[in-house]
C-alpha positions in Angstrom: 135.7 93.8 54.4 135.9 96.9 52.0 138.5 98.4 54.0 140.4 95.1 53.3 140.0 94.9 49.7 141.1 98.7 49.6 144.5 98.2 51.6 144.9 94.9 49.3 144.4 96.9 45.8 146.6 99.4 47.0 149.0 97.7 48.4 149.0 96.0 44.5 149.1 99.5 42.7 151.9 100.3 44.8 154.1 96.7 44.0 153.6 97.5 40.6 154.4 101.2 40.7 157.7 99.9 41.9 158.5 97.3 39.9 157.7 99.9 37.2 159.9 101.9 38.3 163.1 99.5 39.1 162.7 98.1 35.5 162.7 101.5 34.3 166.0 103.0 35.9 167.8 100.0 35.5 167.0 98.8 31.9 167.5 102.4 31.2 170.9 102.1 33.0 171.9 99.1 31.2 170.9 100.5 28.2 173.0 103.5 28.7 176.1 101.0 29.3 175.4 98.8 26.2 175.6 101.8 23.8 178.6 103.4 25.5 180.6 100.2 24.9 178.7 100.0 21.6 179.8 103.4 20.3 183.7 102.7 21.6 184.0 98.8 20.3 182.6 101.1 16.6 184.7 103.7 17.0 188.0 101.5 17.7 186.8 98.8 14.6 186.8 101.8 12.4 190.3 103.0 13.4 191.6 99.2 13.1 190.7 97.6 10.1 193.3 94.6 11.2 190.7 93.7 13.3 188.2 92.1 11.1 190.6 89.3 11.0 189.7 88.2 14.2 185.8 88.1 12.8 185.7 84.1 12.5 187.4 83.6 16.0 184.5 85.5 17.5 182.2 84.0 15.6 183.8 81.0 17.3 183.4 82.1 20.7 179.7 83.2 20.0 179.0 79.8 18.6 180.2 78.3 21.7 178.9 80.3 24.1 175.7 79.8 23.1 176.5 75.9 22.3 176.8 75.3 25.9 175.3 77.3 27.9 172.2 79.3 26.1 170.8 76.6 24.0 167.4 77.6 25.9 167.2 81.4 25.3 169.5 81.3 22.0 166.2 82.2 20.0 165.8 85.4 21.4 163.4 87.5 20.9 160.8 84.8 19.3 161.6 83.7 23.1 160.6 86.4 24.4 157.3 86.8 21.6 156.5 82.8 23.0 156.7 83.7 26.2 154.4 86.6 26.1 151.5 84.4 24.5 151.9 81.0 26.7 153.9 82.4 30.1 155.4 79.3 31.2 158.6 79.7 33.3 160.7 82.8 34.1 163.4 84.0 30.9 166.6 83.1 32.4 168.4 86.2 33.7 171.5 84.7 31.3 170.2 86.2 28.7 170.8 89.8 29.9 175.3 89.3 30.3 174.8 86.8 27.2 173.4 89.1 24.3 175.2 92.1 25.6 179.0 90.6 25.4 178.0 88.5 21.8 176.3 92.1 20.3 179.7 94.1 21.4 182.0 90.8 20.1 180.0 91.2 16.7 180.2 94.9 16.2 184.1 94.9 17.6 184.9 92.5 14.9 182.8 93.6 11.6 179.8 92.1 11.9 177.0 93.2 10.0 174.3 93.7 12.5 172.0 96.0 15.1 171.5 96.2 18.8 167.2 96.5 19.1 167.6 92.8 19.8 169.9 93.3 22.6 168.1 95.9 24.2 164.5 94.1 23.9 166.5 90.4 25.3 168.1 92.7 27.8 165.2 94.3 29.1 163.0 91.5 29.5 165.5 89.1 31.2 165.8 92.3 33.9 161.9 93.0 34.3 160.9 89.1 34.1 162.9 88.0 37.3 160.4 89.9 39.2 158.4 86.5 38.8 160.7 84.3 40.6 159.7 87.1 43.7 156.4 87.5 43.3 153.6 84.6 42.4 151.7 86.0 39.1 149.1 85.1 36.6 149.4 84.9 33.0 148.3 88.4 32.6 150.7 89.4 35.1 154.1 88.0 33.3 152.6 89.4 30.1 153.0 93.0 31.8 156.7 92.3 33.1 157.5 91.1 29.7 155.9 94.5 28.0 158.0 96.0 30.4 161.1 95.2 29.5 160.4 95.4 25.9 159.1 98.8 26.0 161.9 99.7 28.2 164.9 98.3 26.2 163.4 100.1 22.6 163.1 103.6 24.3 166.3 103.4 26.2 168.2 102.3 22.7 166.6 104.8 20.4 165.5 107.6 22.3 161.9 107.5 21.3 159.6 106.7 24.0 156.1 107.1 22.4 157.2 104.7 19.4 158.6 101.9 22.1 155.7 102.1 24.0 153.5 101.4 21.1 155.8 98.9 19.6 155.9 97.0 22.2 152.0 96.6 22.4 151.9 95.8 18.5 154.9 93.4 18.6 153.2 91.3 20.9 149.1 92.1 19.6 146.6 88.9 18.9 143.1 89.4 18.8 142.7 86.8 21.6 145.3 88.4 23.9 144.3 92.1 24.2 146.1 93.9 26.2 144.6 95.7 29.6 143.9 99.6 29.6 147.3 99.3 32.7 149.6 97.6 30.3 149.0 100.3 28.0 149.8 103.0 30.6 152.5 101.2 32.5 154.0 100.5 28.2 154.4 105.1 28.6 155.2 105.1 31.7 158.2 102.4 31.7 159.3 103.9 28.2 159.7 107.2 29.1 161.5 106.5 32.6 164.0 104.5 30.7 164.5 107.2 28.3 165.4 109.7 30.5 167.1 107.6 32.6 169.8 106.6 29.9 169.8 110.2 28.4 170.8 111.1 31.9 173.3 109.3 31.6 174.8 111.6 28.9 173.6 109.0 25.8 173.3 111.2 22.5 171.1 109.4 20.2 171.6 109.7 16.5 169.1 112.7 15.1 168.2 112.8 10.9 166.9 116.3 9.4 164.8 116.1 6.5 165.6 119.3 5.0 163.6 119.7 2.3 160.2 121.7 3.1 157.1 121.2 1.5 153.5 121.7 2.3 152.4 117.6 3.0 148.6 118.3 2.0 149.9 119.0 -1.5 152.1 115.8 -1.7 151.3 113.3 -4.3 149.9 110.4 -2.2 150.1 108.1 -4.9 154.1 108.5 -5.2 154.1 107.5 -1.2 151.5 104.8 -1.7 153.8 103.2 -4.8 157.2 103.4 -2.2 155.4 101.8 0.5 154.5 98.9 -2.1 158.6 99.0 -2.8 159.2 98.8 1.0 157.1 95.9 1.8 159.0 93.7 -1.3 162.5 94.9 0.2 161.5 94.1 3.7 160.4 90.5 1.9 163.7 90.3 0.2 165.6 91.2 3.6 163.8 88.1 5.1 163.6 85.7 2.7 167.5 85.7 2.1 168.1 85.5 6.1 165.8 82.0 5.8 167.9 81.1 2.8 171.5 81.4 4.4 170.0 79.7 7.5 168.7 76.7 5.7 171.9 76.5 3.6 174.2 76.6 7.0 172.1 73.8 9.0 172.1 71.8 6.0 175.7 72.1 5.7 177.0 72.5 8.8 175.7 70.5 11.7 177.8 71.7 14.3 176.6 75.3 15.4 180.0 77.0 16.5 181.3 76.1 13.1 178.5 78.0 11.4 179.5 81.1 13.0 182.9 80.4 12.3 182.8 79.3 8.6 180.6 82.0 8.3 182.8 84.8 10.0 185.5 83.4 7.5 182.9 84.7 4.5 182.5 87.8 5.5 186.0 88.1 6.2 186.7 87.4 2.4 184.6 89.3 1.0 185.6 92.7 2.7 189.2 91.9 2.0 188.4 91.2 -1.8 186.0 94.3 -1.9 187.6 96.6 0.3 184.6 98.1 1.5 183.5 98.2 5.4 180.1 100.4 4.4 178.1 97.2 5.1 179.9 96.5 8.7 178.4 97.0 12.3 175.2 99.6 12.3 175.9 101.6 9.3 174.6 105.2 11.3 177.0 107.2 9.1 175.7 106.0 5.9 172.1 106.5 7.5 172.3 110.1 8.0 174.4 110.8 4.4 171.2 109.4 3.1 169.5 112.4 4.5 171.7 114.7 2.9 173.1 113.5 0.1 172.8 110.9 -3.2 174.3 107.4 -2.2 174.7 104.5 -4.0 171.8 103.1 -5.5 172.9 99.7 -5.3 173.4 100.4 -0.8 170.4 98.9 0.5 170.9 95.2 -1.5 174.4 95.1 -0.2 173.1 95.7 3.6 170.4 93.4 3.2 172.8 90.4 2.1 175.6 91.6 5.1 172.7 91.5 7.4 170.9 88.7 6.8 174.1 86.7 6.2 175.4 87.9 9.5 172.7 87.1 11.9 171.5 84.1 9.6 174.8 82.3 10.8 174.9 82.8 14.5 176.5 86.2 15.0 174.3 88.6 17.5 172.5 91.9 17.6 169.2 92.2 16.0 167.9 93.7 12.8 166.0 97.3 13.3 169.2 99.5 12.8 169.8 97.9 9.4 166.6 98.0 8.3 166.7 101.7 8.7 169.9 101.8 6.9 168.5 99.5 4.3 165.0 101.8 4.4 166.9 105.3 3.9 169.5 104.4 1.0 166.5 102.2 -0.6 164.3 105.5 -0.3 167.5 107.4 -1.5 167.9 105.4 -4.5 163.8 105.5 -5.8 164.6 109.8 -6.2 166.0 108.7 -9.4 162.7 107.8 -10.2 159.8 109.1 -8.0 159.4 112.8 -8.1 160.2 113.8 -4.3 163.1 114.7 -2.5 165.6 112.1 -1.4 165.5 112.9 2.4 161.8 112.7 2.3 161.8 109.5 0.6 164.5 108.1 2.8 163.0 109.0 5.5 159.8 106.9 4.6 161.9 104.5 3.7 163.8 104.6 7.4 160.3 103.7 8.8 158.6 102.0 6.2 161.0 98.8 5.8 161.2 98.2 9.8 157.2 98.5 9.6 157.1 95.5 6.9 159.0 93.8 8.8 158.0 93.8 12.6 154.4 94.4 11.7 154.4 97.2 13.7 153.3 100.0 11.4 151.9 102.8 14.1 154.3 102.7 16.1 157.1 103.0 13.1 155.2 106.0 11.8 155.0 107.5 15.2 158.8 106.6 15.4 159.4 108.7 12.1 157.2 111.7 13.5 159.4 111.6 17.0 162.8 111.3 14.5 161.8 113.9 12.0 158.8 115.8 13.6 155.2 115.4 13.9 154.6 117.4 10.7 155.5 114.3 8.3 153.5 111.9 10.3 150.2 112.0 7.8 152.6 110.6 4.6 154.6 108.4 7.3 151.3 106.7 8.5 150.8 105.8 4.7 153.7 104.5 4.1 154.3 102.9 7.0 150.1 101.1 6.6 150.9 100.3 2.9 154.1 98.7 3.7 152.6 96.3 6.4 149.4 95.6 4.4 151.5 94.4 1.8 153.8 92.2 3.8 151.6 91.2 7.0 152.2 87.4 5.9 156.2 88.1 6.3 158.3 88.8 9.7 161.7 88.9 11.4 159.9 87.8 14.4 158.5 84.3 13.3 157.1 83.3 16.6 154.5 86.3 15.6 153.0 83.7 12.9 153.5 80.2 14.6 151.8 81.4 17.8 148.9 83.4 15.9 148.3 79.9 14.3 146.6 78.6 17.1 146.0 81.7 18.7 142.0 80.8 19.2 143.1 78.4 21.7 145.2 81.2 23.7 142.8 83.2 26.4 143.9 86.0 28.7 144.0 85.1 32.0 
């Protein structure tokens, strides 16, 4: 009998060992293909400004796609949040091919968005159809769905630690705590993925933070006041994404036209300002904010682009901007906090996405793998502060309206 139950838990460690590592190599391989097209669709939009023209037609196309044939995973990663806390059928591999061809249709045309989305939909429609092969418990589908999440983030952003982490505290109630094996399979998956699409010959965007100073004589109080400045930006961010949605459903009924009406917006109002700063990912921006002054006025402008963008229909996700809108904000408050602008943006990188997802270790430990371990101590305050302040707020609403009634949710 014990000879039984031996060849029965191994034969378990080693199913999961491999469906560990299948997610891994191909979410990373995905991955790898989603920001190759990604960093071509950018690279041709910026070289053919004609093209935003065409921003209303594919907001057309995005509408309708999703019209007809993704009404059920159109909510994305609150899908994805809802099924982690009550597993009830298998995310529909659709979702994979569907958010990968609207994210490159939204960059190629000018709109204002990011691509964590992508990769988190992406990974968990690739590490969930393992359920449809294997019968699982709850516990058991909350694992494939960590999986893919933690994936998807390290493959994108080339910070394994950070995904790993993020995709523990993305998903955290106190009634759903996660096993000591979803924790080591989070690492595990994160960094196979990682190397996978590095192998691949992916680049990911670095930042240097230039200015050197000795972090036990910082002024904590100048960190603690910027984290307090985070948290409201990262409350404006998604308060005006809940305003330009409840202004478009009350308006326009028929979702394909909200994409399209508002594709004809954002058309106008690049062709009446000129600018394309606020367009697609906004990396270039990002790192100036590292080495340079920019406009103080930057971060508003990406957070109404943004919001607007995503608010109507058009895909991506939001992580990318927020860093954009994190460094210039941090950028700007040099004119009037006494530390150096790429230290400031660089809390302000982190410090916005932690208001926001409510995922403020594993942003700071994002920031220490971006800009070295050195400025984690004034990173981890930031990043706390920020989230403290804002922990009633979220991109990710499904985070609140599951943790309403979370007492009645039991692991499995």
């Amino acid at each position: 009998m014990k000879v039984l139950t031996k060849n029965i838990e191994l034969k378990c460690i080693l199913k999961w060992c491999a469906v560990i590592a299948i997610v891994g190599i191909a979410v990373g391989s995905v991955s790898a293909l989603f920001l190759y097209t990604l960093d071509i669709v950018t690279s041709y939009r910026i070289q053919h400004f004609n093209i935003i023209y065409f921003l209303p037609f594919a907001g057309l196309i995005i509408g309708l796609l999703y019209h007809y044939f993704g009404r059920e995973i159109i909510t994305g990663n609150n899908l994805v949040i809802e099924e982690y806390y009550q597993p009830q059928k298998t995310i529909p591999f659709l979702m994979a091919p569907m958010i990968y061809i609207t994210t490159i249709l939204t960059h190629l045309f000018g709109g204002s968005a990011g691509r964590e989305g992508t990769a988190i939909q992406m990974g968990v429609a690739i590490s969930d159809q393992f359920s449809l092969k294997y019968k699982l418990n709850d516990d058991e589908r909350r694992l494939l769905i960590l999986l893919g999440i933690s994936a998807g983030f390290a493959a994108v952003f080339g910070t394994p630690i950070a995904a790993a982490i993020f995709a523990i505290e993305l998903v955290y109630i106190k009634t759903i705590k996660p096993k000591w094996y979803f924790v080591v399979s989070s690492f595990v998956v994160a960094f196979l993925a990682d190397f996978v699409c590095s192998a691949y010959g992916i680049h990911h965007t670095h930042y240097i933070i230039k200015s050197s100073f000795n972090y036990f004589s910082i002024d904590y109080v100048y960190v603690f006041l910027f984290g307090l400045i985070a948290a409201l930006v990262a409350i404006l961010f998604i308060q005006f994404g809940v305003l330009f949605q409840e202004i478009f459903y009350k308006f326009i009924a028929y979702a394909p036209l909200r994409t399209f009406v508002g594709g004809i917006i954002l058309l106008i109002i690049v062709l009446v300002s000129k600018n394309t700063t606020y367009l697609g990912l906004g990396i270039e921006t990002i790192q100036k904010s590292f080495l340079e002054p920019v406009n103080y006025y930057d971060f508003l402008l990406k957070i109404l682009f943004t919001s607007f963008t995503l608010s109507v229909g058009f895909k991506g996700g939001e992580v990318t901007p927020l860093f954009f809108i994190g460094a210039t904000l941090g950028n700007a408050c040099a004119l009037f906090l006494p530390l150096p602008f790429d230290v400031l943006a660089a809390m302000g990188f982190v410090a916005v996405f932690a208001a926001s997802t409510n995922a403020p270790f594993a942003c700071a430990i994002m920031g220490a793998e971006l800009f070295g371990f050195t400025h984690f101590p004034y990173l981890l305050l930031v990043c706390g502060v920020a989230y403290y302040c804002s922990k009633t707020f979220g991109i990710y609403t499904a985070q609140y309206n599951v943790k309403k009634y979370s007492i009645f949710l039991k692991s499995k």
